[in-house]
C-alpha positions in Angstrom: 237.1 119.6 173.6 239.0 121.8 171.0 239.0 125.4 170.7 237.9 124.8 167.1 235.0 122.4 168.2 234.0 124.7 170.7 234.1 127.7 168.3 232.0 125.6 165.8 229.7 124.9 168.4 229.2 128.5 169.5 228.4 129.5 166.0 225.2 126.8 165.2 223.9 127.2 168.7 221.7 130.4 167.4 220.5 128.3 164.9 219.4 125.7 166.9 218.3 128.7 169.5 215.8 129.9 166.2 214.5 126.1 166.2 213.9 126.2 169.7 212.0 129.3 169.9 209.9 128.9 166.2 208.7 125.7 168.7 207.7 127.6 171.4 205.8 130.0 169.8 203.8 127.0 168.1 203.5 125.8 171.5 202.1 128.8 173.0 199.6 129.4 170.2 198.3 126.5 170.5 197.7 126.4 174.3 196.5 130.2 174.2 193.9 129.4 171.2 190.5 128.4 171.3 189.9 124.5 170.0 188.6 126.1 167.0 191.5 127.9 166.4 193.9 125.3 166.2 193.4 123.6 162.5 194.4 127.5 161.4 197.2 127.6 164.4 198.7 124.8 162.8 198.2 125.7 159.1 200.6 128.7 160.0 203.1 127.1 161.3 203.1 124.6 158.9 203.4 127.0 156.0 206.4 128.8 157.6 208.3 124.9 158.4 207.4 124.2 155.2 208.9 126.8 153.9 212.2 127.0 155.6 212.7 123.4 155.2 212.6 123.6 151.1 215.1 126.7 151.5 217.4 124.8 153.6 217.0 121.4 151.1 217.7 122.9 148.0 220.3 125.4 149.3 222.0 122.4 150.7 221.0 120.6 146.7 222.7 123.5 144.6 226.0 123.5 146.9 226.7 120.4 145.0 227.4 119.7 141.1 225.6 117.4 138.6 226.4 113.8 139.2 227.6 114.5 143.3 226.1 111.9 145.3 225.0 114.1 148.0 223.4 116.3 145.3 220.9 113.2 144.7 220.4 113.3 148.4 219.7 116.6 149.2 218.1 116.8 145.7 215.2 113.9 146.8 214.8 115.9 150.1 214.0 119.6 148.7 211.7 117.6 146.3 209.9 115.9 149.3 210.3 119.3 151.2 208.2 120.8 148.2 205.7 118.0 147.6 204.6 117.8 151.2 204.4 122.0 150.9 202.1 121.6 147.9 200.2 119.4 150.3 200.0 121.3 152.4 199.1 124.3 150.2 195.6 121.9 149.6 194.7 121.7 152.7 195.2 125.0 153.6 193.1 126.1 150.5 189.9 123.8 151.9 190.6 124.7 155.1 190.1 129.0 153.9 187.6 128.0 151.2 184.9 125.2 152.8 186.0 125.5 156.3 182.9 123.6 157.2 183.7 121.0 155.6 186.0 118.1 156.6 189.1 117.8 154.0 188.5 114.0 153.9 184.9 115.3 151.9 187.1 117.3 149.3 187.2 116.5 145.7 191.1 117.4 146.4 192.1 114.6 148.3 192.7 112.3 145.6 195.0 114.5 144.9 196.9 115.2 147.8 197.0 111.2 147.8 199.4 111.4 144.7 201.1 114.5 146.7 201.9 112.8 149.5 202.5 109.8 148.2 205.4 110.8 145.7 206.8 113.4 148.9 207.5 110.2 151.2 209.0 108.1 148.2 210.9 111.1 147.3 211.9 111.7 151.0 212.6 108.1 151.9 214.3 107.1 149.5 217.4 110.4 149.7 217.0 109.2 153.7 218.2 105.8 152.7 221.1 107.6 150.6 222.1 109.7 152.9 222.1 107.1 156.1 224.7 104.9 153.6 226.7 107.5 152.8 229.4 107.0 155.2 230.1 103.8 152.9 230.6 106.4 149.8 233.1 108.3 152.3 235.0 104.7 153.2 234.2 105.4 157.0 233.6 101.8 158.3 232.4 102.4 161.7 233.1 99.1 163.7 230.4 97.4 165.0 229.5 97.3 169.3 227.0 96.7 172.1 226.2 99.8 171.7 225.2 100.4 168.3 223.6 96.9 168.2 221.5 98.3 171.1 220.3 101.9 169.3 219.3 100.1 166.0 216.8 97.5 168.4 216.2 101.0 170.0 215.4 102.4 166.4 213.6 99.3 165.1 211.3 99.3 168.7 210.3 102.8 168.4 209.3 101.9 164.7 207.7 99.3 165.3 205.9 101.1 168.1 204.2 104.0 166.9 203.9 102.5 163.1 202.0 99.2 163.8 199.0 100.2 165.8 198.6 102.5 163.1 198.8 100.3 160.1 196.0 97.7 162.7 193.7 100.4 162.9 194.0 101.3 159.2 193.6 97.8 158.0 190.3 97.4 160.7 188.7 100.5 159.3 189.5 99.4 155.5 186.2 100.3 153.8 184.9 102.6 156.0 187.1 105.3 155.5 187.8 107.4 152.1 190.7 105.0 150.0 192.4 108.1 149.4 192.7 109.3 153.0 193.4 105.0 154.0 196.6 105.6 151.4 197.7 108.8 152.8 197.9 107.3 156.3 199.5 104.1 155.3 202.1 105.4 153.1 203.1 107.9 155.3 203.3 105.9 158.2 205.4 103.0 156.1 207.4 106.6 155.5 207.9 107.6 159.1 208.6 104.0 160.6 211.7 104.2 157.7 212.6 107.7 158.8 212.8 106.6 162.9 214.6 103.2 162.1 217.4 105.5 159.7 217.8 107.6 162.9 220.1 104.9 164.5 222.8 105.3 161.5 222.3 109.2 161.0 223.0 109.3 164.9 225.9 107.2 164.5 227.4 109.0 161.8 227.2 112.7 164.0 229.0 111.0 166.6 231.7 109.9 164.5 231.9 113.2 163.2 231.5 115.1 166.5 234.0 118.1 166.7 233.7 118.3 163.2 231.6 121.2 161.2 229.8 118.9 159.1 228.7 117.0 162.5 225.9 119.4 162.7 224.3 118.7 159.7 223.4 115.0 161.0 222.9 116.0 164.5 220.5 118.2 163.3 219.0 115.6 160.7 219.1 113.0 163.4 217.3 114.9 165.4 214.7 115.7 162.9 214.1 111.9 162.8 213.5 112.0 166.5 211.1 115.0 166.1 208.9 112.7 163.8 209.1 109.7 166.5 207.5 111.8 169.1 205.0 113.1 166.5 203.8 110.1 165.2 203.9 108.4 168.8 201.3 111.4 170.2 197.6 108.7 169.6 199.0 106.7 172.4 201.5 109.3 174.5 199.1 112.3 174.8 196.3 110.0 176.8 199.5 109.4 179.5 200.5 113.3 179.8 198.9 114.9 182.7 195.7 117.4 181.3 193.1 116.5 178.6 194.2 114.1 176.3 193.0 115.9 173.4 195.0 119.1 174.1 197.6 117.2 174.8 197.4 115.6 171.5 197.3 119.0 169.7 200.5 120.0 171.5 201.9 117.4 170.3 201.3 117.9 166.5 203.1 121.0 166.8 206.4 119.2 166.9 206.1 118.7 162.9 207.7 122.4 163.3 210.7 121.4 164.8 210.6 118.1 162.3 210.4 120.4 159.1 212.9 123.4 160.2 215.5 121.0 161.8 215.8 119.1 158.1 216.0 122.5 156.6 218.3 123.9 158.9 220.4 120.6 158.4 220.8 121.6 154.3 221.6 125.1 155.3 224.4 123.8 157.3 225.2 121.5 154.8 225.6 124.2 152.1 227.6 126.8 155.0 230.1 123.6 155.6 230.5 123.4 151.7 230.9 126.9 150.7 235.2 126.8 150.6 235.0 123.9 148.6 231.4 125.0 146.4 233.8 124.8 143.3 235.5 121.4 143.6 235.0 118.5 142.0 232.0 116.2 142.5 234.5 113.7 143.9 236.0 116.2 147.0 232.6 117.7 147.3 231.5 114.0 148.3 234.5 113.4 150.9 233.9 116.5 152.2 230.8 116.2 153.0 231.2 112.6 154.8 234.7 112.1 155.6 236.5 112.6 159.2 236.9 116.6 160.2 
């Protein structure tokens, strides 16, 4: 490894450090807090992801000019990073206001539905931009064992943890609220699409490794990964040691490190850009995808 690379890696690893420890803390506070507690636990922590991942996005969005390809991407992402605050933002109202009453009871949730709904298109779809981008750049990355083996990995884990889902969804059709039966189903169909792009955004950072722009898709790679072992926690809590239901609320804290690593990826983004802020939409693009 390079003195450059190694001087590169030196200066993200507090950022990653802040990831690690904004986890922790979620962590903590929820195995210090009383079951009660935890719906308001987790409505903190969510605000302040939330948050940090719409700064990062649309830092990351304005480093580019009108027309840049990766301005469309990182554009669709701080508008999914804002959508899913605003639904967020209803919840947490309900939670404050009725707090006796479930949120699936709430005249808001049909509109969370639309919320939610228009986050993961939004989210989704600048996913699917950015996992092609190395095409835009001209990097053809030759096929092998083992990239054939981490997109059956990628499809599996998909597969996994958004089909039992989608079952029980379809078994309890009727018996739940539609809006709530939309929510779930859309944003699994979301997630499954976010864990199967992890095998290209993976692929791309190691191509790029020793590069600065590397850390943007480690860190977005690893965002994806974050949302695999959140949505997997119905059927992994039961087979961690303790109560399965604690077990499961430890689990849901990882949406921190899901939210804050996508923000911290567009902050990167927009530190890597900031020589070339003023180029054309043309460089901006290679620079943002081609070889370090």
């Amino acid at each position: 490894m390079s003195a450059e690379s190694t001087g590169r890696g030196a200066s993200v690893a507090p950022w990653f450090g802040a990831v690690v420890a904004l986890q922790l803390a979620h962590l903590v506070a929820v195995a210090t807090s009383a079951p009660a507690s935890h719906a308001l636990v987790h409505d903190v922590a969510g605000w302040g992801s939330g948050l940090l991942a719409v700064f990062g996005t649309f830092a990351a969005a304005s480093a580019f000019g009108s027309g840049d390809y990766l301005r469309k991407v990182w554009g669709g992402l701080a508008a999914g990073a804002a959508l899913s605050l605003v639904s967020a933002a209803l919840r947490s109202y309900w939670l404050h206001a009725v707090p006796d009453v479930p949120f699936t009871a709430s005249p808001l949730l049909p509109y969370r539905m639309v919320v939610v709904v228009l986050a993961n298109v939004c989210t989704t779809y600048a996913l699917i931009l950015l996992a092609s981008t190395y095409k835009q750049s001209g990097l053809q990355p030759e096929s092998s064992p083992r990239t054939t083996a981490l997109w059956a990995a990628a499809a599996l884990a998909a597969l996994a943890v958004g089909v039992p889902v989608l079952v029980t969804e379809a078994n309890n059709l009727g018996s739940t609220p539609l809006p709530s039966t939309i929510i779930s189903v859309v944003s699994t169909l979301a997630d499954m699409t976010t864990i199967f792009l992890v095998a290209p955004i993976l692929r791309v950072a190691y191509m790029l490794r020793g590069g600065r722009l590397a850390w943007v898709w480690w860190a977005m790679g690893l965002s994806g990964a974050t949302w695999l072992l959140y949505d997997a926690r119905v059927w992994l809590a039961p087979l961690l040691p303790g109560d399965p239901t604690q077990a499961a609320e430890l689990m849901r804290s990882l949406r921190t490190s899901g939210l804050v690593l996508m923000g911290l990826a567009g902050w990167l983004q927009r530190t890597a850009l900031t020589p070339q802020k003023f180029a054309s939409p043309e460089s901006s693009l290679h620079a943002s995808t081609g070889t370090p």
